[in-house]
N, CA, C and O atoms as CSV, one atom per row, in Angstrom:
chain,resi,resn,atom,element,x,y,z
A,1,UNK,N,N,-113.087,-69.201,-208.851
A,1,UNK,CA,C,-111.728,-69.634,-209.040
A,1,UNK,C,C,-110.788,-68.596,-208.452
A,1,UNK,O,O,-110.845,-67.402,-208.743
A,2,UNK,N,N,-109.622,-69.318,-207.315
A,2,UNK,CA,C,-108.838,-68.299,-207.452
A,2,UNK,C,C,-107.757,-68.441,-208.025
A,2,UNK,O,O,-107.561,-69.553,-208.515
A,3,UNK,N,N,-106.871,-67.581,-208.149
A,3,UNK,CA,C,-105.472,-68.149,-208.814
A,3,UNK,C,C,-104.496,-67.959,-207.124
A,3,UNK,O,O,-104.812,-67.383,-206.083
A,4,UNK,N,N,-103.486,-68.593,-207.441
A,4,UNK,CA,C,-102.781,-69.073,-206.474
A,4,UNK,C,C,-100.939,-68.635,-207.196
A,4,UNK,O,O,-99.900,-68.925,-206.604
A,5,UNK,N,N,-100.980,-68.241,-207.929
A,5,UNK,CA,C,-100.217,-67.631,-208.818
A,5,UNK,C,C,-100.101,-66.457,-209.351
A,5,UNK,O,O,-101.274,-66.126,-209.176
A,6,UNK,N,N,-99.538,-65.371,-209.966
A,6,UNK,CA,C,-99.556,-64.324,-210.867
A,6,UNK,C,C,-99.838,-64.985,-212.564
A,6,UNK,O,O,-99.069,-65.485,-213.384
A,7,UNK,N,N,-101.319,-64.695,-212.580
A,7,UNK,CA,C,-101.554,-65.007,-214.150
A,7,UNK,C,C,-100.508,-64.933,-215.193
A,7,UNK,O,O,-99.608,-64.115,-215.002
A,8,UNK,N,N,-100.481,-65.628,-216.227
A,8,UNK,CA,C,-99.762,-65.550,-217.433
A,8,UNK,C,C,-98.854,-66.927,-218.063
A,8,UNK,O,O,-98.864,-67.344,-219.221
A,9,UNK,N,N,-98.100,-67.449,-216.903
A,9,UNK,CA,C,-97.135,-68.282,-217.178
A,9,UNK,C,C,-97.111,-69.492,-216.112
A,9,UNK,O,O,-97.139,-69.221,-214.911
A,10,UNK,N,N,-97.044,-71.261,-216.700
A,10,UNK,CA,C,-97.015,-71.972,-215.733
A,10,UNK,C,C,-96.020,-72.103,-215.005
A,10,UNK,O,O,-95.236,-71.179,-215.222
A,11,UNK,N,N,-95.668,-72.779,-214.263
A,11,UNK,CA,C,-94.216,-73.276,-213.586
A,11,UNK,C,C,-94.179,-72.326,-212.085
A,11,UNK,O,O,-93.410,-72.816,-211.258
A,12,UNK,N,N,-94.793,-71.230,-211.690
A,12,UNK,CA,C,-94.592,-70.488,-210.789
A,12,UNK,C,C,-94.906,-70.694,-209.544
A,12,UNK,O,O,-95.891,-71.340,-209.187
A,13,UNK,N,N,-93.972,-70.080,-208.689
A,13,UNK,CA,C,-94.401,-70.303,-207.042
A,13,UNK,C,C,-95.350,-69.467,-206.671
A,13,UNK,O,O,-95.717,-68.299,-206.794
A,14,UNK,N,N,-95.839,-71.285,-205.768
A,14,UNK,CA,C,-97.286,-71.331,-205.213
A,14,UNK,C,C,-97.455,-69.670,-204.210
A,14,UNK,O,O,-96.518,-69.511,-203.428
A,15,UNK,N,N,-98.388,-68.676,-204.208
A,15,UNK,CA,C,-98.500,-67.684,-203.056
A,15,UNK,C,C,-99.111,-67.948,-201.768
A,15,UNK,O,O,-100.316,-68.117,-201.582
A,16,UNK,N,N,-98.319,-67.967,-201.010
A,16,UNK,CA,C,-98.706,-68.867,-199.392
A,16,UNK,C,C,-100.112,-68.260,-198.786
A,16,UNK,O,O,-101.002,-68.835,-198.158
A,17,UNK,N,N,-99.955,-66.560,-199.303
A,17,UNK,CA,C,-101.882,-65.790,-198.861
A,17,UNK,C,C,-102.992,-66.548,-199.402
A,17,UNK,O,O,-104.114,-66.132,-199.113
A,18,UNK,N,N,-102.902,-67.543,-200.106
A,18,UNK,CA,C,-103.973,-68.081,-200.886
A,18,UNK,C,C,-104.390,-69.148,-199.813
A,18,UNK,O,O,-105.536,-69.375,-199.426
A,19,UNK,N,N,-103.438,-69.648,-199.483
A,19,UNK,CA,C,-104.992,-70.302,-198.208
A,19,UNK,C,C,-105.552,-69.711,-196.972
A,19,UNK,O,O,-106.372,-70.249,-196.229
A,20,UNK,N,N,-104.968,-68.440,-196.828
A,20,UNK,CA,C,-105.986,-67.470,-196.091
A,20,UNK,C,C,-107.254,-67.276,-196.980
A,20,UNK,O,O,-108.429,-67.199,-196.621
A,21,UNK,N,N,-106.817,-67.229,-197.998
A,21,UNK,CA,C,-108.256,-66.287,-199.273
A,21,UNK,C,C,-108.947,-67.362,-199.297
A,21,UNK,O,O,-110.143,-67.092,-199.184
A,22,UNK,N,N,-108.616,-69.162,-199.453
A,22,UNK,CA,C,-109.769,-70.110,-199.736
A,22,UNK,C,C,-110.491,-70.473,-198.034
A,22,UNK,O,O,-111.568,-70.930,-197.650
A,23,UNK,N,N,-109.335,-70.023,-197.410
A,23,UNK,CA,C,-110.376,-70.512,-195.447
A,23,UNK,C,C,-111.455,-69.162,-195.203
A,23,UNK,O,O,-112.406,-69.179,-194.421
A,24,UNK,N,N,-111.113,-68.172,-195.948
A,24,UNK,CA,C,-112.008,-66.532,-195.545
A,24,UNK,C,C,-113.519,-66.679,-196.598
A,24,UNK,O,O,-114.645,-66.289,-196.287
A,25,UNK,N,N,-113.142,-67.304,-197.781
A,25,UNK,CA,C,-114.103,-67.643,-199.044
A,25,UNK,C,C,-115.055,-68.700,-198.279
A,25,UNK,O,O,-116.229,-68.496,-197.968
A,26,UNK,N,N,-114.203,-70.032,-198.009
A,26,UNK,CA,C,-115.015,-71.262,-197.687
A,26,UNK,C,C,-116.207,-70.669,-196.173
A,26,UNK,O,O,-117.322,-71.096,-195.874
A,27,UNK,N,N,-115.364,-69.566,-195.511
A,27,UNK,CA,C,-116.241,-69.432,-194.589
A,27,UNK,C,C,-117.660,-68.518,-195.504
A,27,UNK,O,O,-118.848,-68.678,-195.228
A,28,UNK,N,N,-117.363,-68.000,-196.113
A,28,UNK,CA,C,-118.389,-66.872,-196.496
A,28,UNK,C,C,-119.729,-67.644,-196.913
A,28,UNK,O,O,-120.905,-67.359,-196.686
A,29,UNK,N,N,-118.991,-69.013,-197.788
A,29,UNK,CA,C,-119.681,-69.905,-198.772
A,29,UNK,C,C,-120.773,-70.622,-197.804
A,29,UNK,O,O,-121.941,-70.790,-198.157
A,30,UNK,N,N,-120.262,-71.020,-196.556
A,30,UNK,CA,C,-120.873,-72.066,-195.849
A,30,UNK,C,C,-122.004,-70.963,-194.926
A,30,UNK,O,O,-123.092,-71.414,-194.569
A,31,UNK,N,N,-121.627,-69.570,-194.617
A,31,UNK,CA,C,-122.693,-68.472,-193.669
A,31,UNK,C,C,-123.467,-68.659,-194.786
A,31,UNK,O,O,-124.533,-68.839,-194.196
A,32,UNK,N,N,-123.679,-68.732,-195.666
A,32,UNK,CA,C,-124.205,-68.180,-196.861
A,32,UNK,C,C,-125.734,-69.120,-197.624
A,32,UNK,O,O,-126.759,-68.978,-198.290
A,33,UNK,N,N,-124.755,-70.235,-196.793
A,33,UNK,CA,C,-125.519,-71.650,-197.374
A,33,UNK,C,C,-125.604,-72.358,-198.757
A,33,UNK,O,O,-126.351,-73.254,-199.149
A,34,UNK,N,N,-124.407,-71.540,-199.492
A,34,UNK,CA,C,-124.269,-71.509,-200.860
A,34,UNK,C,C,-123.531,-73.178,-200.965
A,34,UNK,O,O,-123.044,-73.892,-200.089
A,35,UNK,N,N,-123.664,-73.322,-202.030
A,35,UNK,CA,C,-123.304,-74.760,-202.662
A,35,UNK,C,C,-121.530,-74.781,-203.607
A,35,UNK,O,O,-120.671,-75.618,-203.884
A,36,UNK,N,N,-121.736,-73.478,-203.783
A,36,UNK,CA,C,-120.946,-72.744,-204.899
A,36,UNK,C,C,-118.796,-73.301,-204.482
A,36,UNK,O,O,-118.185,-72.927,-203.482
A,37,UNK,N,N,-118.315,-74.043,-205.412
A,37,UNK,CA,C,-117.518,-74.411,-205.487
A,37,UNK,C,C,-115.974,-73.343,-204.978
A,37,UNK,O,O,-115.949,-72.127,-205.169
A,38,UNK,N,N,-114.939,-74.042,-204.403
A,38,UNK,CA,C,-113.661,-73.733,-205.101
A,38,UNK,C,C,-112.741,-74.004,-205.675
A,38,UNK,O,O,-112.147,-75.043,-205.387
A,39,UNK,N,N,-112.451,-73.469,-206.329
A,39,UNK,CA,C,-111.315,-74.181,-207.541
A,39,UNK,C,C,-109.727,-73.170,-207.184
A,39,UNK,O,O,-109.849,-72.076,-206.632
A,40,UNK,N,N,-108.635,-73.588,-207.489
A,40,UNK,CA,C,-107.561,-73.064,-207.421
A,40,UNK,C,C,-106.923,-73.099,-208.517
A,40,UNK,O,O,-107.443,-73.953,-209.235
A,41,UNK,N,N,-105.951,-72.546,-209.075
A,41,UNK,CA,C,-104.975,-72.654,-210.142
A,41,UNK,C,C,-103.871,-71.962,-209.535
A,41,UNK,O,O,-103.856,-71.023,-208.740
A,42,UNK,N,N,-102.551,-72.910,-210.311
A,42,UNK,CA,C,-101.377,-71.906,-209.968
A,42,UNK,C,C,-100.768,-72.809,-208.757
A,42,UNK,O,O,-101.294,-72.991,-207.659
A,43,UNK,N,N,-99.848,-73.196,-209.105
A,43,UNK,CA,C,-98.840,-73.797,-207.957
A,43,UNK,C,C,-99.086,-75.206,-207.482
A,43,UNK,O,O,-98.317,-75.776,-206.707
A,44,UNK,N,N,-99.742,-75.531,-207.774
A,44,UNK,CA,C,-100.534,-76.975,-207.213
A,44,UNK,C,C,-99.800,-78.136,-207.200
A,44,UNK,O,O,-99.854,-78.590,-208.343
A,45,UNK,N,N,-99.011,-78.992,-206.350
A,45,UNK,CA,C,-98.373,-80.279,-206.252
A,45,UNK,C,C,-98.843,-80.782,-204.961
A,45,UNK,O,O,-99.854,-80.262,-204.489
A,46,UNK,N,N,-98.448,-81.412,-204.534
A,46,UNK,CA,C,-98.258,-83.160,-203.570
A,46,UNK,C,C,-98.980,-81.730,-202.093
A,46,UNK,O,O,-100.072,-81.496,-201.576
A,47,UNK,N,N,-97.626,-81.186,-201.993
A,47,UNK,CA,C,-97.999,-79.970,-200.652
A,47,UNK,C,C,-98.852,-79.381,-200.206
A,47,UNK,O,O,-99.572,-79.528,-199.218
A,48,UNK,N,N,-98.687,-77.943,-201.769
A,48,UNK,CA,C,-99.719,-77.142,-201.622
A,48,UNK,C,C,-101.272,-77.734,-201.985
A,48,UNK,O,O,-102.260,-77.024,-201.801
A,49,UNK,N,N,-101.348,-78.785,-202.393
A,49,UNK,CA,C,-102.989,-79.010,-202.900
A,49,UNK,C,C,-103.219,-79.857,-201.602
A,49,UNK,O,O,-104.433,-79.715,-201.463
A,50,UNK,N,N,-102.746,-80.761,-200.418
A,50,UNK,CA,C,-103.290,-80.769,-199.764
A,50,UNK,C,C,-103.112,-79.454,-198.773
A,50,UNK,O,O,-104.166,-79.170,-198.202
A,51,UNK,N,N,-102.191,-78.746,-198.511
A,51,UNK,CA,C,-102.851,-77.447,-197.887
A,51,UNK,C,C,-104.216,-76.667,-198.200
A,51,UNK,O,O,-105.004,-76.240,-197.355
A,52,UNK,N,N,-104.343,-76.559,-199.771
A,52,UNK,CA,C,-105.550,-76.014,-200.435
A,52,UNK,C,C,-106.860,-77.137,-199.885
A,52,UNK,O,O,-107.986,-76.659,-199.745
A,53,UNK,N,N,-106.656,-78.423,-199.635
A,53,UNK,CA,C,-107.518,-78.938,-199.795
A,53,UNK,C,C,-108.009,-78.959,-198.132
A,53,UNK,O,O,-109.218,-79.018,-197.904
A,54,UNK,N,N,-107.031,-78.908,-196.985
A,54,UNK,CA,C,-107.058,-78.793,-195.862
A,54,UNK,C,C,-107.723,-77.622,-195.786
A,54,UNK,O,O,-108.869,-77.791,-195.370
A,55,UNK,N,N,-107.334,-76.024,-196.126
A,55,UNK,CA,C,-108.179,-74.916,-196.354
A,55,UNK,C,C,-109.663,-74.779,-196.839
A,55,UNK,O,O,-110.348,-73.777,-196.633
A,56,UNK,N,N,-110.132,-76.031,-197.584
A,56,UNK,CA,C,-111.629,-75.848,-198.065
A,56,UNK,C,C,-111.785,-75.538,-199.635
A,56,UNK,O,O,-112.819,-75.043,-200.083
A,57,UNK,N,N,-110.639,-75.877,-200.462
A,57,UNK,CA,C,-110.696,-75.886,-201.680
A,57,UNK,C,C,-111.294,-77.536,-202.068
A,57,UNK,O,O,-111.146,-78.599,-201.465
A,58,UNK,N,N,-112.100,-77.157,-203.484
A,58,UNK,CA,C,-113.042,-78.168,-204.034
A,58,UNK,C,C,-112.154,-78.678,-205.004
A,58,UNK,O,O,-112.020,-79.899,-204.911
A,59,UNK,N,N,-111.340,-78.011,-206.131
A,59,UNK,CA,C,-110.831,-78.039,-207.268
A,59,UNK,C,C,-109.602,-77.740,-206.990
A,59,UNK,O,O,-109.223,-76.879,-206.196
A,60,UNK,N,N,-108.579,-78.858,-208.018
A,60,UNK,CA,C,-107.602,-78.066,-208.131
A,60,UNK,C,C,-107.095,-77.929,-209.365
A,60,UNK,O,O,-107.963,-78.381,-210.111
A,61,UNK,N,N,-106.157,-77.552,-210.025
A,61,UNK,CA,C,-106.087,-77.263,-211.287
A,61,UNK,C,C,-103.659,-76.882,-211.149
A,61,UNK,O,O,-102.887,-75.962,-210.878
A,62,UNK,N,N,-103.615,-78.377,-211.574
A,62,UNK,CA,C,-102.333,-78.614,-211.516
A,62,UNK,C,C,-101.783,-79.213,-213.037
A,62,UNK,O,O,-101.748,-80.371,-213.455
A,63,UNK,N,N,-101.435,-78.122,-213.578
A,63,UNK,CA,C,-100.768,-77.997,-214.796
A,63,UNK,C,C,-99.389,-78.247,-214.986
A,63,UNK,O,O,-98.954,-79.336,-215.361
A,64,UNK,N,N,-98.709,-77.276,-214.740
A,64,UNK,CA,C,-97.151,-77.668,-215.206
A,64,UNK,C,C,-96.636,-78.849,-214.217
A,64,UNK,O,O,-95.796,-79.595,-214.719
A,65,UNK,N,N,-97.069,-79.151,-212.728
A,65,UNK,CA,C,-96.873,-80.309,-211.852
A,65,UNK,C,C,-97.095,-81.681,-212.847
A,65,UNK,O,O,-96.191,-82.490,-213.057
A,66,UNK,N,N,-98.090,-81.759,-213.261
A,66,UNK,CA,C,-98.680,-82.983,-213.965
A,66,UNK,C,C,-98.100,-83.117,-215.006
A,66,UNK,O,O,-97.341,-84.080,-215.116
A,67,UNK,N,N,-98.275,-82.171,-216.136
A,67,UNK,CA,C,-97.395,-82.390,-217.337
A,67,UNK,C,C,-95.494,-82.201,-217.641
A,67,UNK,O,O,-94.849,-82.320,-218.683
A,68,UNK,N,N,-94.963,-81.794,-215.904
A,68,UNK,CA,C,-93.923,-81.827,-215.962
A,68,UNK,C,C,-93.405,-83.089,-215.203
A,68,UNK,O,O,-92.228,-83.279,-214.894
A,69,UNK,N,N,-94.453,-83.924,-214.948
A,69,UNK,CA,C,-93.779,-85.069,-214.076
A,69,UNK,C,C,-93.710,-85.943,-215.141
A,69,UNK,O,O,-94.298,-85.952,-216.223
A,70,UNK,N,N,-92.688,-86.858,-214.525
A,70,UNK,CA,C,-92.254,-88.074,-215.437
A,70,UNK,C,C,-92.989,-89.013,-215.563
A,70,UNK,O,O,-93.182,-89.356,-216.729
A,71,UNK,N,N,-93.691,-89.807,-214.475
A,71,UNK,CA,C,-94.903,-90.104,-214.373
A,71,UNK,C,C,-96.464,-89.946,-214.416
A,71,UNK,O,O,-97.237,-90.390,-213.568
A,72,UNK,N,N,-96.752,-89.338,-215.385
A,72,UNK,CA,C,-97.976,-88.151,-215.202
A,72,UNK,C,C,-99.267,-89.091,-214.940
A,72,UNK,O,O,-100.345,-88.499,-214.990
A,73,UNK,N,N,-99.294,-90.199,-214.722
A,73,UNK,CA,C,-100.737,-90.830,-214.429
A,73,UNK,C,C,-100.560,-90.966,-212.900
A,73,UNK,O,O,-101.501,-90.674,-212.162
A,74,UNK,N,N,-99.063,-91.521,-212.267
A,74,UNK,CA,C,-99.031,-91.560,-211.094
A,74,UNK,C,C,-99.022,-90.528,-210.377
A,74,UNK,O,O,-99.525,-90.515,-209.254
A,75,UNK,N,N,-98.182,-89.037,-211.174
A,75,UNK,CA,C,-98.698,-87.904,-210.276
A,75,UNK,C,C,-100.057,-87.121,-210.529
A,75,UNK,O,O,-100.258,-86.099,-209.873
A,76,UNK,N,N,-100.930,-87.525,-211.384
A,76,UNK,CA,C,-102.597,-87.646,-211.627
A,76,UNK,C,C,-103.031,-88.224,-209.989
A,76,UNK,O,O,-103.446,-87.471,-209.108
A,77,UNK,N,N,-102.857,-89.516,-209.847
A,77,UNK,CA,C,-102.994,-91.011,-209.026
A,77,UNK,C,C,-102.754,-90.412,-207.807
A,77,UNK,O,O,-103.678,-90.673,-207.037
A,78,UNK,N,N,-101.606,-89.477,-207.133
A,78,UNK,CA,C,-101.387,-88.945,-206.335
A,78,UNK,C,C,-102.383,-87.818,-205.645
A,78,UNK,O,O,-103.015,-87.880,-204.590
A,79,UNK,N,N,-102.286,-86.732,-206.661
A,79,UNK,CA,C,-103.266,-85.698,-206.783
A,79,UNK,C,C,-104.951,-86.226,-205.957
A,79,UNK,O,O,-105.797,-85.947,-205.107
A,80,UNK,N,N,-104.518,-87.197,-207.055
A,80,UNK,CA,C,-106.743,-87.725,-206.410
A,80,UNK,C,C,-106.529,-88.054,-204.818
A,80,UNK,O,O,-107.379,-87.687,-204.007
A,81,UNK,N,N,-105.430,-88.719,-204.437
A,81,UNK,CA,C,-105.559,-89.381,-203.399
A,81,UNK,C,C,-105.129,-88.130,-202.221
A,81,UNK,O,O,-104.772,-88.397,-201.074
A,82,UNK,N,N,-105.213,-87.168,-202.606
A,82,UNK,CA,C,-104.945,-86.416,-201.245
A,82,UNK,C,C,-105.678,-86.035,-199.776
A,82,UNK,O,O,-105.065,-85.381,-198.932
């Protein structure tokens, strides 16, 4: 897992170095032949999770996005469909 955030508190802006860290990881994962997942936390909406997901992230982990939307099944509904 990485965080994509400064631990502690939700609501915070996404850190743009984090999809250097999941394209430098995903490469290590795949020389490696490993199976072994990535997950993200921290910043995650509509944008950054398809950037994360364009980068080679597996997981994402979108908290205050989801439970701060007004719609939270459609921005669930969104999320999947990226």
């Amino acid at each position: 897992m990485l965080m994509s955030v400064n631990p502690g508190f939700g609501g915070q802006k996404f850190i743009e170095n984090t999809l250097d860290k999941v394209r430098r990881l995903k490469k290590m994962i795949v020389e490696k032949g490993s199976n072994a997942k990535i997950e993200i936390d921290g910043g995650v909406n509509f944008e950054t999770g398809k950037a994360l997901l364009e980068a080679g992230a597996d997981i994402l982990v979108a908290g205050s996005f989801v439970f701060g939307a007004k719609d939270q099944k459609a921005t669930i509904a969104g999320l999947k469909n990226l």
